[in-house]
SEDREN-396057 format. One record per residue: x negated, y, z negated of N, C-alpha, C, O in turn; residue in one letter. Coordinates in steps of 0.2 Angstrom, whole numbers, plus 2048, in hexadecimal, padded with zeros to 3 digits. Atoms other than C-alpha are relative to their C-alpha. Example, Ala and Ser with C-alpha at 12.3 -4.5 7.8 and 13.67 -1.06 7.14 Angstrom:
2
7FC7FA8007C27EA7D97FC8068007F78057FDA;8047FA8017BC7FB7DC8048057FD80180B7FCS;
This chain:
313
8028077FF0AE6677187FA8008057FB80380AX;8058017FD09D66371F8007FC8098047F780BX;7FE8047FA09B65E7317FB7FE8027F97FE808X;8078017FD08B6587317FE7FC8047F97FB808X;7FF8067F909064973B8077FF8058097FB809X;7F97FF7FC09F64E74180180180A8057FF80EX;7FF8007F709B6517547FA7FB8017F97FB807X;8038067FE0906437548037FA8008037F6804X;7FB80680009C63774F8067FF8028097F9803X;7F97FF7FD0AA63E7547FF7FF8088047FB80BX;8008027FA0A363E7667FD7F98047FE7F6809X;7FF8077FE09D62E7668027F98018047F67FCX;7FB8078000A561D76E7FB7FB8037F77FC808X;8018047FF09F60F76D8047FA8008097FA7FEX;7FB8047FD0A36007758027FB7FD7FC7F97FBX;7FE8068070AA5F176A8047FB8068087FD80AX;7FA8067FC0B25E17748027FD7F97FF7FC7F4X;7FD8058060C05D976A7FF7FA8017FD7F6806X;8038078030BE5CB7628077FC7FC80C8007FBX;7FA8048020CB5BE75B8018027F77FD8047F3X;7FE7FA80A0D25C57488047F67FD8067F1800X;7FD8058060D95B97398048027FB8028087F8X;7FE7FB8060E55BD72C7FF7FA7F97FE7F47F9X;8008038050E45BA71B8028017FB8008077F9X;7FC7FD8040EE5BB70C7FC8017F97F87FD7F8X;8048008060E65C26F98068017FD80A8057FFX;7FB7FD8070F15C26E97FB8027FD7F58007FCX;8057FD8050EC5CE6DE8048047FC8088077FEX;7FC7FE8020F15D26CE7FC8057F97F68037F7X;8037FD8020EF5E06C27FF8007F88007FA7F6X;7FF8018080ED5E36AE8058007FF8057FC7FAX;7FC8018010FD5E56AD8057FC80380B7FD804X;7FB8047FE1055D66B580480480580A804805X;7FA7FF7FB1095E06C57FC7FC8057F67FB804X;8038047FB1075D66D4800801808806801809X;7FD8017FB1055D76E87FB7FD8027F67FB7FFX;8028057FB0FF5D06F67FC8048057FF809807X;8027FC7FC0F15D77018007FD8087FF7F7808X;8028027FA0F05D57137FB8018047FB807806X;8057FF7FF0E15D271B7FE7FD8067FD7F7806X;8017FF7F90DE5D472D7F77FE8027F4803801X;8077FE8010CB5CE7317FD7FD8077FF7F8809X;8038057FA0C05C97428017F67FE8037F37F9X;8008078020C05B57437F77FE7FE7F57FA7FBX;8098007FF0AC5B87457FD8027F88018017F3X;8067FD80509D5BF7388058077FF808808804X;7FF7F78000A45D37337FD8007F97FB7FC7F5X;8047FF80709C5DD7288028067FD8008087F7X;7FC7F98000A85EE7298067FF7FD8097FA801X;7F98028020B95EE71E8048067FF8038097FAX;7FD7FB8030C55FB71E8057FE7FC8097FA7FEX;7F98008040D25FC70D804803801803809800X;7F97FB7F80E26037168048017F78047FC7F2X;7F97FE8040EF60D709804802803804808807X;7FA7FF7F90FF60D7128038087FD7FF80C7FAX;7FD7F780110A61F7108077FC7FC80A7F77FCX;7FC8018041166217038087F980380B7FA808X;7FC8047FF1236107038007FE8068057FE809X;8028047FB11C6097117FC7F88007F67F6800X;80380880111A5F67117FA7FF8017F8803805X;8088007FB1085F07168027FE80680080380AX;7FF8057FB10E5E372380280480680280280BX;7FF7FC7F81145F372E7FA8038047FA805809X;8037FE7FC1035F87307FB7F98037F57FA803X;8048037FE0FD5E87377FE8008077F87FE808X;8047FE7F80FB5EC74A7FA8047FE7F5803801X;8067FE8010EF5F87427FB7FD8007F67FE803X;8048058010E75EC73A7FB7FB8047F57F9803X;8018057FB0E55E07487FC8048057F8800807X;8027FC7FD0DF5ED7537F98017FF7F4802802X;8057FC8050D45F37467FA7F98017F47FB801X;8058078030CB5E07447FF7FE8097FA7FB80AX;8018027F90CB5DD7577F98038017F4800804X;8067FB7FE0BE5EC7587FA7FE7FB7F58027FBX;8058028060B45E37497FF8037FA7FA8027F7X;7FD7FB8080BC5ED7398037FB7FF8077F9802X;7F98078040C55E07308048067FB80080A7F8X;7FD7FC8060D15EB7238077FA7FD80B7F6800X;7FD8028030DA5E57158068077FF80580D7FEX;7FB7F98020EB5EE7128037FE7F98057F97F6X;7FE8038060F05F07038068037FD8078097FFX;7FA7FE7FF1025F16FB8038037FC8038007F7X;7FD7FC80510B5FD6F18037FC7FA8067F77FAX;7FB8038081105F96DD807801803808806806X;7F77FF7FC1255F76E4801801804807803806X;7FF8037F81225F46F48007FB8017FE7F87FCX;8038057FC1215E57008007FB7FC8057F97F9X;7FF80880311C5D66F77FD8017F87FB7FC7F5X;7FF7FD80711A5E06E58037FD7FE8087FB801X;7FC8038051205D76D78058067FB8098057F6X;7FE7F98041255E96D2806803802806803808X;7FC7FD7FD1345F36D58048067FA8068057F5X;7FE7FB8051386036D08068027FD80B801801X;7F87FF8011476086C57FD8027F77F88037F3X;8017FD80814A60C6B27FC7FF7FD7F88037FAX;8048058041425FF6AB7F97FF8037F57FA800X;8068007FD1346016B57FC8058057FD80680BX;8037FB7FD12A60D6B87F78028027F37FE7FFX;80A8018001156136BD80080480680380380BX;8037FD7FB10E6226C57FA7FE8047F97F8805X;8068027FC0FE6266CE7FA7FA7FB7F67F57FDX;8058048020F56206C07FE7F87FF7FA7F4800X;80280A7FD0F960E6C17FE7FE8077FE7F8808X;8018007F70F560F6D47F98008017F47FC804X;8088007FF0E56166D07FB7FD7FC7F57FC7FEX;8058018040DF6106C18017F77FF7FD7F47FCX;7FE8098010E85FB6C27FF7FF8067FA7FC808X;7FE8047FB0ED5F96D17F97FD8067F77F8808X;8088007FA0DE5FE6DE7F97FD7FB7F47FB7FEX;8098048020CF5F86D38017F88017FD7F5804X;8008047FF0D75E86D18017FC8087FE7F780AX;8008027F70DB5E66E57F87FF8017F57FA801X;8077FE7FD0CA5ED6EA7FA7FB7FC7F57F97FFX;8058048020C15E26DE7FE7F98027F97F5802X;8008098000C75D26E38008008098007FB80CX;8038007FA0C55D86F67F88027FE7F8807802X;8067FD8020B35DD6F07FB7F67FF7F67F4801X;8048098010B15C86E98007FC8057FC7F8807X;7FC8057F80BC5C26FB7F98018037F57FC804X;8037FF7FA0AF5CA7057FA8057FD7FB80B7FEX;8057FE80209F5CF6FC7FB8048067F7809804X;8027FC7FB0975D470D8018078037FD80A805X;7FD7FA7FD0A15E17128008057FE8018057F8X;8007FB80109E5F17138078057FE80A805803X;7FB7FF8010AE5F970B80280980280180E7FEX;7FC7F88010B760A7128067FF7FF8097F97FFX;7FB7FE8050C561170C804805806801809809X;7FE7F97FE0D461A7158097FE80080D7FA7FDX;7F88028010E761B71780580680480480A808X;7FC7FC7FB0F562371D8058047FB8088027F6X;7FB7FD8040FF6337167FE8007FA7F98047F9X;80180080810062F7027FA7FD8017F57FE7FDX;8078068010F36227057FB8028057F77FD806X;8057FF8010E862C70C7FF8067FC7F98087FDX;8027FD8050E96386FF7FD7FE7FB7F88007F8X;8038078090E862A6EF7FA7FD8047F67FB800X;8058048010DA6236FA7FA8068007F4805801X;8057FC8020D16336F78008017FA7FB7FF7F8X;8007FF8080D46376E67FC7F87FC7F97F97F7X;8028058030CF6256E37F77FF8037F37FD7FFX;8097FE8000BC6286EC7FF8037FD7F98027FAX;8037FB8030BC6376E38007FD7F87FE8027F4X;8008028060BD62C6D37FA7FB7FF7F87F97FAX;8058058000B26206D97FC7FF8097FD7FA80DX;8057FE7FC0A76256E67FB7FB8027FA7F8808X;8058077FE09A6176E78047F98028027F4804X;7F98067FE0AA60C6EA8007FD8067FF7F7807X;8018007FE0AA60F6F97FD8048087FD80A808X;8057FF7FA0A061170C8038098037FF80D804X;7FC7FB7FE0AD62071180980180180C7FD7FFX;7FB7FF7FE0BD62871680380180780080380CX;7FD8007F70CA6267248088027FD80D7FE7FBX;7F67FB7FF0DD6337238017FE8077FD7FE80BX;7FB8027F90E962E72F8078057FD80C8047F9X;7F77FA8020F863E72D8018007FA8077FD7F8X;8018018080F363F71C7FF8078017FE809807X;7FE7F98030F36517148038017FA8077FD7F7X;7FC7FE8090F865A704805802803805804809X;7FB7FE7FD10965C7038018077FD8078087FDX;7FF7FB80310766D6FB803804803801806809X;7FA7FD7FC1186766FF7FD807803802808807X;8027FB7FD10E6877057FD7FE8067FE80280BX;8038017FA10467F7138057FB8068047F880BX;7FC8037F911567A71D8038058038048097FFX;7FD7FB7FE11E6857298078037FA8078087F7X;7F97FE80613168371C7FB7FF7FD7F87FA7FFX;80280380612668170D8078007FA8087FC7F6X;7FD8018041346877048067FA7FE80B7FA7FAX;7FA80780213F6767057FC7FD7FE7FE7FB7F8X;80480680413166B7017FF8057FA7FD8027F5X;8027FD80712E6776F38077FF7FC8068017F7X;7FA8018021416746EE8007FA7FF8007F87F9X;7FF8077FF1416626F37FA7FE7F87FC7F97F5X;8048038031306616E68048017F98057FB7F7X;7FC7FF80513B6686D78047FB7FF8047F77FBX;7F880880514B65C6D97FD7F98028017F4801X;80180680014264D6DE7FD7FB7F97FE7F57F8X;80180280513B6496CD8058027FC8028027F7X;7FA80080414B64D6C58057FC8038097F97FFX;7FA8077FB1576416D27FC7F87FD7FE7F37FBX;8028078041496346CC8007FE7F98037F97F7X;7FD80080514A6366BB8068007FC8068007F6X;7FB80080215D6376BB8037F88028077F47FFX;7FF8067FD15D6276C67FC7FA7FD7FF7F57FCX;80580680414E61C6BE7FA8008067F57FE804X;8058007FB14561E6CF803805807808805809X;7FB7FD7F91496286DF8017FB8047FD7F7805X;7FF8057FD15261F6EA7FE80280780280680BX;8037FC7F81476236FB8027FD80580280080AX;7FC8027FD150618705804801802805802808X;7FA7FB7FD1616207047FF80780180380B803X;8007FB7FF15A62E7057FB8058077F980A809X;8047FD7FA14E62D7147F98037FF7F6807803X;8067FE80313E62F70B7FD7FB7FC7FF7FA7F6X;8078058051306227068067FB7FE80C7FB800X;7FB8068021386126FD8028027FB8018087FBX;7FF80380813E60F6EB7FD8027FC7FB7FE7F8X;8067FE80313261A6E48028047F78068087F5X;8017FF80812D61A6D18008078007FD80B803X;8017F87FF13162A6CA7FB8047FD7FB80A7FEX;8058008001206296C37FB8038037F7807801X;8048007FB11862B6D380480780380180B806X;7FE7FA7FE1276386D87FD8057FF7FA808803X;8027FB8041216446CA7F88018007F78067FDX;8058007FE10F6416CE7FF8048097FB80880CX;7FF7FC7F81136466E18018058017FF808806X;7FE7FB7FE11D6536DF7FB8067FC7FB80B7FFX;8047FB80411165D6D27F98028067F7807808X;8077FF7FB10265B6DF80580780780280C809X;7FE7FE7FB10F6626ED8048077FD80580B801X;7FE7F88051166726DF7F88028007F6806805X;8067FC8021046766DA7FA7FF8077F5803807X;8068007FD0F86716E87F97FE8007F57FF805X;8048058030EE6676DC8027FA7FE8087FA7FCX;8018068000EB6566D98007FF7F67FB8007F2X;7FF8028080F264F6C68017F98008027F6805X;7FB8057FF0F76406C18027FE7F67FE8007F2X;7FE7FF80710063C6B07FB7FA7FE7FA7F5801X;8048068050F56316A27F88028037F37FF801X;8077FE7FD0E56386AC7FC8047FD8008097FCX;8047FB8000D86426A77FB8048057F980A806X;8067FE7FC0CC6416B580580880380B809804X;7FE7FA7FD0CC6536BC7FF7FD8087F97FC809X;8008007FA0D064F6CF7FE8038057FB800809X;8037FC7FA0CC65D6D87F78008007F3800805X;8078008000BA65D6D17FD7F98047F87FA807X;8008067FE0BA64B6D57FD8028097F780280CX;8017FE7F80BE6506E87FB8058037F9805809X;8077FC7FD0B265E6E97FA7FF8007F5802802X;8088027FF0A36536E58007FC8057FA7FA808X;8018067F80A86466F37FB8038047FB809805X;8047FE7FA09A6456FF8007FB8047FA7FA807X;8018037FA0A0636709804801806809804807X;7FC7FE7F90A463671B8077FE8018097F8800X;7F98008010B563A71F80280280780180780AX;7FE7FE7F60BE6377318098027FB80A8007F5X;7FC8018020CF63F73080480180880380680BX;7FC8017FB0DB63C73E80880580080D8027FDX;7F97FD7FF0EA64874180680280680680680BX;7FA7FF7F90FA64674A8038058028068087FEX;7FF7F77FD0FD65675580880180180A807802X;7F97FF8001116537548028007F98088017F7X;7FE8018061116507418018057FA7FD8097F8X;7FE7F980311B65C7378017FF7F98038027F5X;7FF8028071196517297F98017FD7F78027F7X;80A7FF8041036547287FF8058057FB80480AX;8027F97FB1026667317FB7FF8007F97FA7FCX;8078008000F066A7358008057F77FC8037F2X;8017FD8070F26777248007FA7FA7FC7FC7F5X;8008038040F56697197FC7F98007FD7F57FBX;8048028000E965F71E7FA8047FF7F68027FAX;8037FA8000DD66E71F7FF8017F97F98027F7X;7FE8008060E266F70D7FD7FB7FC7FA7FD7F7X;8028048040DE65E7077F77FF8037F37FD7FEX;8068027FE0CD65C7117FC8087FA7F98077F5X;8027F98060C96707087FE7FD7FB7FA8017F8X;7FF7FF8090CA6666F67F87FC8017F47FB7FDX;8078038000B965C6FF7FC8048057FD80580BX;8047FB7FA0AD6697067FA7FB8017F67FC805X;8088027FD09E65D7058017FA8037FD7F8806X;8008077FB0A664D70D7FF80280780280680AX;8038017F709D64B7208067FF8038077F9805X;7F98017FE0AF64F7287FF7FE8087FB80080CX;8038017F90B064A73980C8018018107FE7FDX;7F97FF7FE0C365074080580180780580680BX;7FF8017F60CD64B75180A7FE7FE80C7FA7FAX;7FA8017FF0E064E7568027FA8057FE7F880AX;7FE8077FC0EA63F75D80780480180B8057FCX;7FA7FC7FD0F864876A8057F98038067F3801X;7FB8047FE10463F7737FC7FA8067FB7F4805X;8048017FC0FA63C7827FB7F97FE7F97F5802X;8058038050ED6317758067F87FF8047F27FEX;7FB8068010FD6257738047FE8058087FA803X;7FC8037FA10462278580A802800810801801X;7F97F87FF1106317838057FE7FB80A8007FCX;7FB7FF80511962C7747FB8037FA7F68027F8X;8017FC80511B6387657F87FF7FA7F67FA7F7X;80680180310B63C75C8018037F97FE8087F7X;7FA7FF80611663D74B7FB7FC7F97F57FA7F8X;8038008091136397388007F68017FC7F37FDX;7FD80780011962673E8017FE8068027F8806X;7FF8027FB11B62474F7F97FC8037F87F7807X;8088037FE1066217528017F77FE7FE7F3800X;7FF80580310C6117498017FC8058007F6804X;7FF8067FC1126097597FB7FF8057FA7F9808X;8058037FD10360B7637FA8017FE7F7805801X;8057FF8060F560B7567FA7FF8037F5801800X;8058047FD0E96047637FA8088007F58087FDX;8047FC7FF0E16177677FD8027F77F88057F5X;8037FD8050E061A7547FA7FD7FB7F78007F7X;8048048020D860A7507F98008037F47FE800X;8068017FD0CB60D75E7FC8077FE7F7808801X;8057F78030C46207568007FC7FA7FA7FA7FAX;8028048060C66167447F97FD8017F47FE7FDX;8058077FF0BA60774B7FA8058027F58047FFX;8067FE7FE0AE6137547FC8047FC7F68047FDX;8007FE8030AE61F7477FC7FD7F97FA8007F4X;8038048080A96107377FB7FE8047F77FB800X;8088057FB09B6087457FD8078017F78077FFX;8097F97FE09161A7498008007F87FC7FE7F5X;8047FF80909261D7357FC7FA7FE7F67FA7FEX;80480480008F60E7327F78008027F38007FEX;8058017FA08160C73F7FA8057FC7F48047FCX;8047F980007861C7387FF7FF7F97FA8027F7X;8037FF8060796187267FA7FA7FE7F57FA7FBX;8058068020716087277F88038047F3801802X;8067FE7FE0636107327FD8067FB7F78087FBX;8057FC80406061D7248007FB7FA8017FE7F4X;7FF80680406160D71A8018017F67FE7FF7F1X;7FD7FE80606E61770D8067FC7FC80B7FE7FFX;7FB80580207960B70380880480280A809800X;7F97FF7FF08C60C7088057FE7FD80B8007FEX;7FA8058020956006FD7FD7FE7F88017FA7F5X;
């Protein structure tokens, strides 16, 4: 991965005063009559910077709004947006209802993104997410590249069973978990301590990427990885130094599939969080340090593309 601004941007902080934020509610609904609700966090003021947040597998939006809040204080407004059977989804998984990545990628995100695209025609639009979502938010630049200004991973990583210390559980775990959802109509992540209520669509789509180490998805054609290998937008990726859920190899992994995106890359220990766990989930209760590398990191890009006065959005 390229680092051609990566110690420019990485070392620089720039100073932002918070500013008072707004929330706002978007329904948004797809070709196929699925529906949810976006949450949309934004300065009370002028902004012109919008990050689109994809939360991590079966995580509600609403849990990442201290993010949020955080995020638009510094002058980034972000919309988060919510999983098909998640949160306030009209959708929920089970026999009679099912949808992998492809509906994720190809219904769900164009129609969100579109209609934040009509909300706030100003905005410069980056793209980033946590975990699964900041995986699908790369596969989805990588499909649609002029889409969006850039990338932002938060303990995001391929999960490709070789790049973890046991690979061989999750190498075990990828086999039976799309057979437990297909006996069941969907996995039950819930009782089982893993993600929500998850479509076994999106199982079998997950677990193929975490066997193989490449990026599929069922009803697709696009070749993915080529996809990701022509990315060449800038890409912060954030990794948590306790997290055994996004080692440095399987991050290392996923950024690998983008050699030309302008990477810029910075660990967040414990120390960065006021001595609690610097884990896959725990940055989640004080969000304040990862919102202020976000903010500083979308303002110097920012700052720099408008001075080589090259389109972002």
């Amino acid at each position: 991965m390229s680092n051609l601004f990566a110690e420019n941007a990485g070392s620089q902080t720039l100073s932002i005063i918070a500013r008072p934020v707004e929330q706002t509610v978007l329904p948004v609904s797809s070709g196929d009559g699925s529906r949810i609700e976006l949450l949309c966090i934004h300065p009370a003021s002028e902004w012109q910077r919008l990050l689109y947040w994809l939360p991590a597998m079966g995580m509600p939006a609403r849990h990442y709004l201290p993010l949020a809040e955080a995020l638009a204080a510094r002058g980034v407004a972000v919309v988060i947006h919510e999983w098909r059977g998640i949160g306030s989804s009209n959708r929920r998984a089970g026999r009679h209802c099912n949808w992998g990545y492809r509906e994720l990628l190809e219904d769900d995100l164009p129609a969100a993104l579109s209609a934040v695209r009509a909300r706030w025609p100003q905005a410069a639009c980056w793209l980033g997410g946590h975990s699964l979502g900041g995986q699908l938010s790369s596969l989805y630049a990588g499909l649609h590249p002029l889409e969006c200004a850039g990338l932002v991973l938060v303990a995001s990583g391929s999960p490709y069973w070789r790049r973890y210390r046991y690979g061989w559980l999750l190498s075990a775990a990828f086999s039976a978990a799309p057979v437990l959802a297909g006996l069941l109509g969907y996995l039950p992540g819930r009782r089982i301590g893993f993600g929500g209520n998850e479509a076994r669509g999106v199982i079998t789509d997950w677990a193929r990427s975490g066997r193989t180490g490449r990026y599929a998805a069922a009803g697709m054609q696009q070749d993915f990885e080529h996809q990701l290998a022509s990315l060449k937008l800038p890409l912060l990726a954030l990794r948590l130094a306790d997290d055994w859920l996004g080692p440095s190899p399987s991050l290392d992994w996923l950024l690998g599939k983008m050699p030309q995106a302008h990477g810029t890359l910075d660990v967040i220990t414990s120390q960065d969080l006021a001595g609690l766990p610097a884990d896959h989930f725990g940055w989640m209760k004080t969000p304040q340090p990862i919102a202020e590398r976000i903010a500083d990191w979308i303002l110097a890009w920012d700052t720099t593309l408008r001075a080589h006065s090259k389109p972002i959005a």
